[in-house]
C-alpha positions as CSV (number, residue, x, y, z in Angstrom):
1,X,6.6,25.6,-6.1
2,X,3.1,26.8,-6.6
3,X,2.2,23.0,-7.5
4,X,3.9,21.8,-4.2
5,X,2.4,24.5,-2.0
6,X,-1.1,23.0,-3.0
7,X,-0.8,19.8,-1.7
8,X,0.3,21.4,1.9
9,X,-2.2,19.1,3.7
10,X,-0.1,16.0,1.9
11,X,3.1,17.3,3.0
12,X,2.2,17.7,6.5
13,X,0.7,14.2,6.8
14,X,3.5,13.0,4.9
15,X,6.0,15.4,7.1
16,X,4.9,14.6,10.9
17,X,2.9,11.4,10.6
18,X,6.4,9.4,9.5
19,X,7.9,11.6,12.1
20,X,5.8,10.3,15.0
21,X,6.3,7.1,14.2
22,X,10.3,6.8,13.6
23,X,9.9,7.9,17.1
24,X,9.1,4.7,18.1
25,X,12.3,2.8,16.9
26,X,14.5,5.6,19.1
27,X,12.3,4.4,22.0
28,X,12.9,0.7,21.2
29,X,16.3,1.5,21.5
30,X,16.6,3.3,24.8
31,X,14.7,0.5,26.4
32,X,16.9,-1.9,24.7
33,X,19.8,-0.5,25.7
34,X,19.1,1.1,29.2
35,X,17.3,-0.5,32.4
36,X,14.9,2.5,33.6
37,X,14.1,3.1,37.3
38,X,10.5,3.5,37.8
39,X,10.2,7.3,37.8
40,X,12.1,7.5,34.6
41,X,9.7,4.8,33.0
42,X,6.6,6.9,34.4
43,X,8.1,10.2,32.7
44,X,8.9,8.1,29.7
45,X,5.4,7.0,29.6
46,X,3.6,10.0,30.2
47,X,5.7,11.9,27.4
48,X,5.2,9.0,24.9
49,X,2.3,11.0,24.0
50,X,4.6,13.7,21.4
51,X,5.6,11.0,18.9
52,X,1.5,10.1,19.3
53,X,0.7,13.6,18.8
54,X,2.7,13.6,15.8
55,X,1.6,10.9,14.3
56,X,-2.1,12.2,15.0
57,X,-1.4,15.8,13.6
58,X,-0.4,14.4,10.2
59,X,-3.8,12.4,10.1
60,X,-5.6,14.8,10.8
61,X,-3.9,17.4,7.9
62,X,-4.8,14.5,5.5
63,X,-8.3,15.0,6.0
64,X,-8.2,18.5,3.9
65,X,-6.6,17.2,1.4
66,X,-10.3,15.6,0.8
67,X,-13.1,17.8,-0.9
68,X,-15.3,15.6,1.4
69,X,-14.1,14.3,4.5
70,X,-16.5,11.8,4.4
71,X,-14.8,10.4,1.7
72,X,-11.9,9.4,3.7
73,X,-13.9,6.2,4.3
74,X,-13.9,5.0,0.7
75,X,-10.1,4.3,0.9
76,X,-11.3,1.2,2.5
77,X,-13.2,-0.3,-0.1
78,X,-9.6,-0.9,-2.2
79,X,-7.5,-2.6,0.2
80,X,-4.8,-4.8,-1.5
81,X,-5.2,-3.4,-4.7
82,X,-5.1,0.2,-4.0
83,X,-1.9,1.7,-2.9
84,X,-3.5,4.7,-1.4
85,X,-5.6,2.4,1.0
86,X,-2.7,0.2,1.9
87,X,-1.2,3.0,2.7
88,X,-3.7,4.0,5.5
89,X,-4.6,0.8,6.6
90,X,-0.6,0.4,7.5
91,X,-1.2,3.7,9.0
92,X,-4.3,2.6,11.2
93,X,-2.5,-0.5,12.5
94,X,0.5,1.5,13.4
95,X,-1.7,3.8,15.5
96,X,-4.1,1.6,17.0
97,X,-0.7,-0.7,18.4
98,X,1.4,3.0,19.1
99,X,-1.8,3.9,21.0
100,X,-2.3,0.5,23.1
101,X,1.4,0.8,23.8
102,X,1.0,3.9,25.3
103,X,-2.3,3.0,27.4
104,X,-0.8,-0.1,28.9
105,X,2.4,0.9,29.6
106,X,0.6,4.3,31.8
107,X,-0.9,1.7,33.7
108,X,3.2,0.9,35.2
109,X,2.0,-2.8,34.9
110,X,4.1,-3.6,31.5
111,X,6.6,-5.9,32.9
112,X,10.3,-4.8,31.3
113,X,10.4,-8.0,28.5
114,X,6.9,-7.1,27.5
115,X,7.1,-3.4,27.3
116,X,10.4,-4.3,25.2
117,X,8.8,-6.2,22.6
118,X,5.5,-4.6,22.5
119,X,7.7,-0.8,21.3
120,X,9.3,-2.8,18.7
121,X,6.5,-4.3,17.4
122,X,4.9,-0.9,17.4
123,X,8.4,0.7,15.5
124,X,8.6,-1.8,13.0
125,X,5.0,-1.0,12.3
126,X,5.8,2.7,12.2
127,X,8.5,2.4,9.6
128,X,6.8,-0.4,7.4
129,X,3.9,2.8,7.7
130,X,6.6,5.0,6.6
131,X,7.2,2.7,3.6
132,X,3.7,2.3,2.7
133,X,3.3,6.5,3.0
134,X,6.0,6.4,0.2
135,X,4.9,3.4,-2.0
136,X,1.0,5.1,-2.8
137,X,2.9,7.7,-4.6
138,X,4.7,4.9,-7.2
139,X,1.6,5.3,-9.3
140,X,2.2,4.3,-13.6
141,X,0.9,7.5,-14.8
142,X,2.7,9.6,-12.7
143,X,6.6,8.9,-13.7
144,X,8.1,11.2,-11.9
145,X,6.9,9.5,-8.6
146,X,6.9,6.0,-10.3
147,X,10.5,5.2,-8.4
148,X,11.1,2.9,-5.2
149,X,13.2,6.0,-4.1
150,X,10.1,7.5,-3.4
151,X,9.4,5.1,-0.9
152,X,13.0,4.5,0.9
153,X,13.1,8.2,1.0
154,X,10.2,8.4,3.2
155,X,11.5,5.6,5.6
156,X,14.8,7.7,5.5
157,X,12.5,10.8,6.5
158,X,10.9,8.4,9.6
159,X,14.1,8.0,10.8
160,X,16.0,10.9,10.9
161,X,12.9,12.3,12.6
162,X,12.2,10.2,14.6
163,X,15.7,10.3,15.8
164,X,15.0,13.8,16.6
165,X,11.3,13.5,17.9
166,X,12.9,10.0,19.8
167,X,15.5,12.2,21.2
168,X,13.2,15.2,22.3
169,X,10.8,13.2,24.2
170,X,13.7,11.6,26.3
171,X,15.5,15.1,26.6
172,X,12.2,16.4,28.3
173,X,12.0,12.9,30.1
174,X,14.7,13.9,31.9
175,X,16.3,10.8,31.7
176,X,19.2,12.1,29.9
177,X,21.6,10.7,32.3
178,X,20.7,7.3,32.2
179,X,21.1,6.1,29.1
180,X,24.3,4.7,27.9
181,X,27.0,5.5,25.0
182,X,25.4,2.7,22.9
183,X,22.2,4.1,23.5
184,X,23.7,7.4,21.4
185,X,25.6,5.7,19.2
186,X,22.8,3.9,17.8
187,X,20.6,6.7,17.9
188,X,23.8,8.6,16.2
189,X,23.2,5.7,13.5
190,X,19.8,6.2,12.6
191,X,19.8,10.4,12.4
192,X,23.2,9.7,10.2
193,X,21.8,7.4,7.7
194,X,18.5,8.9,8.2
195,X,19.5,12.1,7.1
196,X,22.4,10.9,4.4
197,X,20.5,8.8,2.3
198,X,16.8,10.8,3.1
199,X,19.0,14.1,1.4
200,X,20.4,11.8,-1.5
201,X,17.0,9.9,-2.3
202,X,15.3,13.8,-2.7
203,X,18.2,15.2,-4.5
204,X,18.2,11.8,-7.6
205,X,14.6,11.6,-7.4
206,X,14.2,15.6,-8.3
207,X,17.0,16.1,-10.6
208,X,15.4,12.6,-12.9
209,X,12.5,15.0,-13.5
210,X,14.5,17.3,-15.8
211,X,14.7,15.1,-18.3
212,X,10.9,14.8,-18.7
213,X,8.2,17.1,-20.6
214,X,4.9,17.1,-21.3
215,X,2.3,19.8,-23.4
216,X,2.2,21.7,-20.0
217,X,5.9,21.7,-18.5
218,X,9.2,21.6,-19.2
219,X,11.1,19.0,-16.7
220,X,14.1,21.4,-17.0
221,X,12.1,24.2,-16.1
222,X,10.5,22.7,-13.0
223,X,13.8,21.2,-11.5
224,X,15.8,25.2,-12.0
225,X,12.7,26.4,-9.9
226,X,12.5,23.6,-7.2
227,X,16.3,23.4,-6.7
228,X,16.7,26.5,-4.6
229,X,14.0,24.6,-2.5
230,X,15.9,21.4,-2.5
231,X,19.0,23.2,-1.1
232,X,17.5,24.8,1.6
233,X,15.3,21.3,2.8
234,X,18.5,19.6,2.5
235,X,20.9,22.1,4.5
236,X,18.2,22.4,6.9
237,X,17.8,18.2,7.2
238,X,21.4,18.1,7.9
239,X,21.8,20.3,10.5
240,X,19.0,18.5,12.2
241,X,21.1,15.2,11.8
242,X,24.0,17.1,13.2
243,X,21.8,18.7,16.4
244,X,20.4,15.1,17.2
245,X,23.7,13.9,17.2
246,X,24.7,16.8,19.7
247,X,21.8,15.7,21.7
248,X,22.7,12.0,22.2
249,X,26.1,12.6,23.3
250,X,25.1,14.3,26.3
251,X,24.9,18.1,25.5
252,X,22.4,20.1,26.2
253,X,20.0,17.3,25.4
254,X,16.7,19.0,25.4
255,X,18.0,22.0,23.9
256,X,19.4,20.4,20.9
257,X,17.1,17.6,20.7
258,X,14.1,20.5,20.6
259,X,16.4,22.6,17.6
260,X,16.7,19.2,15.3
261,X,13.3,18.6,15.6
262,X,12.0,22.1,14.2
263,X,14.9,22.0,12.1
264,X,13.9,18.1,10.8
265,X,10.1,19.7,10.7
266,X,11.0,22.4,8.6
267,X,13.6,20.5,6.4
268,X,11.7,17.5,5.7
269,X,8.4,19.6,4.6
270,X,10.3,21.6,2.2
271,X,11.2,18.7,0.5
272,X,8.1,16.7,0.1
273,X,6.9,20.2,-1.4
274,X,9.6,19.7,-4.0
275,X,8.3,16.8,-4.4
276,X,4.9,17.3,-4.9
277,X,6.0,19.7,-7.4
278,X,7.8,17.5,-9.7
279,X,4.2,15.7,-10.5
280,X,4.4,14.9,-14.1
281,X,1.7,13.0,-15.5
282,X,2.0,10.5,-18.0
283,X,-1.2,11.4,-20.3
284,X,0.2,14.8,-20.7
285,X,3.8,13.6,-22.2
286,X,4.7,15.0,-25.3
């Protein structure tokens, strides 16, 4: 895991920024589903600002991935050819409109049809983010990562935590009582598949690498020492899935909602650790 462990700045980006965002498409659905009283929207509002937070943490861990900081603006200078800048420019565009959401709706002057399609403008951005995050890792010289697994497994990741981020910041909202059974059965949705096919996309993507070998690795060799890791991300991803479930059906739903989150936190960065560890590069195959 040593490999993984280096890119910890990556994996936090690529942990809590997706996280922050699939937080969005849970609150799309509980104003979708649920008329709010004007208290409930105010608490709403004012806690609107964890998935931001989120989001804004994971930026900000991407910068020490960089030598230079400054460099950070060069990404710019490749839009639509370079994945790596797409990927940020989807990222900018997600926060800029998840950050005028937010502003406008404190105000209490985004009228209920507005406020509704201005969040799910903002979630769809946040997962096509996600899905961008993903995609500057299908690079040609990198075949282990060349995969569109790589990229539906971080949209899988957006949602099952932002089921669980979604879920928290409604749980502290107090609003728990409000919202209706199709309200948690969607939510249910989202954490299930979330969580299913994020687990499934880490598991196929890993285990491909132990085929592949290179002057400097073993594929084999890499995949016996990550799969521990892979295990433990995935039992821990689960249980997240399970606790957000929990959450939306009514029980204790800031308790739970608060244990599937660090449980999602912790799951979801253990396995984009794996994954940075099962870089094998192309020029170095045998």
């Amino acid at each position: 895991m040593e490999m993984g462990l280096a890119e910890m700045p990556l994996a936090l980006f690529s942990t809590f920024a997706p996280m922050g965002a699939g937080a969005f498409a849970v609150l799309a659905l509980a104003f979708f589903t649920t008329r709010f009283d004007g208290d409930a929207l105010k608490k709403i509002d004012r806690l609107t600002l964890i998935p931001l937070c989120f989001a804004v943490f994971g930026f900000i861990a991407s910068f020490f991935h960089l030598a230079t900081p400054g460099h950070a603006f060069g990404v710019f200078a490749g839009m639509g050819a370079s994945p790596l800048s797409n990927e940020i420019m989807a990222g900018m565009v997600f926060m800029v409109a998840a950050i005028a959401y937010w502003v406008v709706a404190m105000t209490g002057k985004l009228p209920e049809g507005g406020r509704r399609a201005f969040v799910a403008v903002v979630a769809v951005l946040g997962i096509v983010f996600a899905a961008f995050t993903g995609a500057a890792y299908m690079i040609d010289t990198i075949s282990s990562w060349n995969t569109v697994l790589v990229p539906l497994e971080m949209v899988f990741f957006a949602l099952i935590g932002g089921a669980c981020v979604g879920a928290m910041t409604l749980g502290l909202a107090g609003v728990s009582g409000q919202l209706p059974k199709t309200f948690g059965t969607a939510v249910m949705a989202v954490a299930v598949v979330g969580a299913v096919f994020g687990i499934v996309c880490a598991i196929v993507q890993t285990m491909g690498v132990t085929g592949m070998n290179n002057y400097v690795m073993s594929g084999a060799e890499v995949v016996a020492g990550v799969t521990m890791w892979l295990v433990c991300g995935g039992v821990l991803l689960a249980a997240a899935g399970v606790f957000v479930v929990l959450a939306v059906r009514g029980k204790s739903m800031v308790t739970y909602s608060v244990t599937a989150t660090v449980l999602a936190i912790a799951g979801i960065l253990i396995l984009r650790l794996v994954f940075y560890a099962t870089e094998f590069s192309v020029g170095l195959a045998i």
